[in-house]
C-alpha positions in Angstrom: -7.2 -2.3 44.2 -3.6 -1.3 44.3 -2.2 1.9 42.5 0.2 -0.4 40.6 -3.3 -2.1 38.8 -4.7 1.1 38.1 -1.2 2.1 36.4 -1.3 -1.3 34.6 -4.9 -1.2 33.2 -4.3 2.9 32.2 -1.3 1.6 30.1 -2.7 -1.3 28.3 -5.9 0.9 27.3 -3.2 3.4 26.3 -1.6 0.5 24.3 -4.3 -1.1 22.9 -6.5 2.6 21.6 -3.3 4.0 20.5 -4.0 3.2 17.0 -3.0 6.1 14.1 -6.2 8.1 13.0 -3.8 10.8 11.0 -4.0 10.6 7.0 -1.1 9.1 5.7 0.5 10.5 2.7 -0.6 7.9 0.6 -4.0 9.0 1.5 -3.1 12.4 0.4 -1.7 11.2 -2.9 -5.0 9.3 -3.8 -7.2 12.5 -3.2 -5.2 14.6 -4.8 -5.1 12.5 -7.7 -8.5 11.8 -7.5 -9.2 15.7 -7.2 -6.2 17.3 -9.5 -8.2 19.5 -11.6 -10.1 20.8 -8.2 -7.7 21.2 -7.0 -5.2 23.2 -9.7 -7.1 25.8 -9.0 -4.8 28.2 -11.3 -5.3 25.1 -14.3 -1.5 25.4 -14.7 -1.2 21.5 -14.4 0.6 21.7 -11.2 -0.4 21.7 -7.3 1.0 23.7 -5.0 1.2 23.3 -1.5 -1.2 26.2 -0.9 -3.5 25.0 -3.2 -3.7 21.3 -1.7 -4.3 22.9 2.1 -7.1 24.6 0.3 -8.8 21.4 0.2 -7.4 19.1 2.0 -6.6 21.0 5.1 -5.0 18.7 7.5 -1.8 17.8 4.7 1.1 19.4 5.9 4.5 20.3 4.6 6.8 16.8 5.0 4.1 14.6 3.9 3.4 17.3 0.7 7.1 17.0 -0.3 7.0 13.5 -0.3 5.2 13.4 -3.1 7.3 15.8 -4.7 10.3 13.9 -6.9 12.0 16.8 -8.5 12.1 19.4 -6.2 10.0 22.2 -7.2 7.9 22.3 -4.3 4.9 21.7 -7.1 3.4 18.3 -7.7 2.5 17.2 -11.3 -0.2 14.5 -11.9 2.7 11.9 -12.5 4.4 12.7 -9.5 1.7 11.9 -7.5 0.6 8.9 -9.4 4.4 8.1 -9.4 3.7 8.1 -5.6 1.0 6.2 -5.4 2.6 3.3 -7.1 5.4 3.4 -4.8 3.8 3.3 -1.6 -0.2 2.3 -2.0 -0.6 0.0 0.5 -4.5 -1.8 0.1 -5.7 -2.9 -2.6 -6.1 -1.8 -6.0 -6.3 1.8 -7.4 -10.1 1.1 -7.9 -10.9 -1.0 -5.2 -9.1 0.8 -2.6 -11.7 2.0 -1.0 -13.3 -0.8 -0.2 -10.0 -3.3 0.7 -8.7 -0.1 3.3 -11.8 0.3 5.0 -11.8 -3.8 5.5 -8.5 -3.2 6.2 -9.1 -0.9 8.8 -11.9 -2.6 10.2 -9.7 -5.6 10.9 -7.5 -3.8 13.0 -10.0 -2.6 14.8 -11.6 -6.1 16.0 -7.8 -7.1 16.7 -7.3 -3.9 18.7 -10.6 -4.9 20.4 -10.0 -7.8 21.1 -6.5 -7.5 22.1 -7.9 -5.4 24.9 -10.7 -7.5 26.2 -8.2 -10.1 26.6 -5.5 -7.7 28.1 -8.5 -6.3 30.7 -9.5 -10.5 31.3 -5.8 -10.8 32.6 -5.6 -7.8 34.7 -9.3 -8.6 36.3 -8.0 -12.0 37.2 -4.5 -11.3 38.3 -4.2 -12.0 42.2 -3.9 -9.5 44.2 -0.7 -9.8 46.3 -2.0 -10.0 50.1 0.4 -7.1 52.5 0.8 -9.2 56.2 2.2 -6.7 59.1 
């Protein structure tokens, strides 16, 4: 097999598994609201920063301040619930679980899928025959 096909089948397994395993703020927002009182851990109805990386240890600074509407690098419960209604993205606040991880499991199969059929192609391709 040519270099070319081995560049070609690299790239569309690149394309096709590239899909976004990071938490997305609005996943943030939901276990922090979920978790508030945990995580106030100084019960002065705010969260700071430090406090959420105390528990949820992969939320960083950008997608913290997202949350934050006025500016004092703290996050009240309606800021984050102000949040959540702006940007949830699956289902219901009580059924979110279960319509994100359907969700997720669709895109999944399409991924799958969409690579089987991209492999297919590239198996059958013709391979271009060099005369000297």
């Amino acid at each position: 097999m040519k270099p070319v096909y081995y560049i070609a089948i690299f790239l569309v397994i690149c394309v096709s598994c590239s899909s976004n395993n990071n938490q997305q703020p609005i996943d943030y927002a939901y276990a922090i609201n979920d978790n508030f009182d945990i995580i106030d851990s100084n019960k002065d109805s705010y969260v700071t920063l430090q406090e959420a990386q105390a528990v949820l240890p992969g939320l960083d600074k950008d997608k913290f301040l997202l949350m934050d509407y006025d500016g004092d690098q703290q996050l009240s419960l309606s800021e984050v619930n102000q949040f959540i209604e702006e940007n949830k993205t699956c289902g219901s606040t009580l059924r979110r679980g279960i319509s994100c991880t359907s969700q997720r499991i669709e895109n999944w199969i399409t991924d799958f899928i969409t690579l089987l059929f991209s492999l297919a192609l590239l198996w059958y391709l013709p391979v271009p025959k060099i005369t000297k």
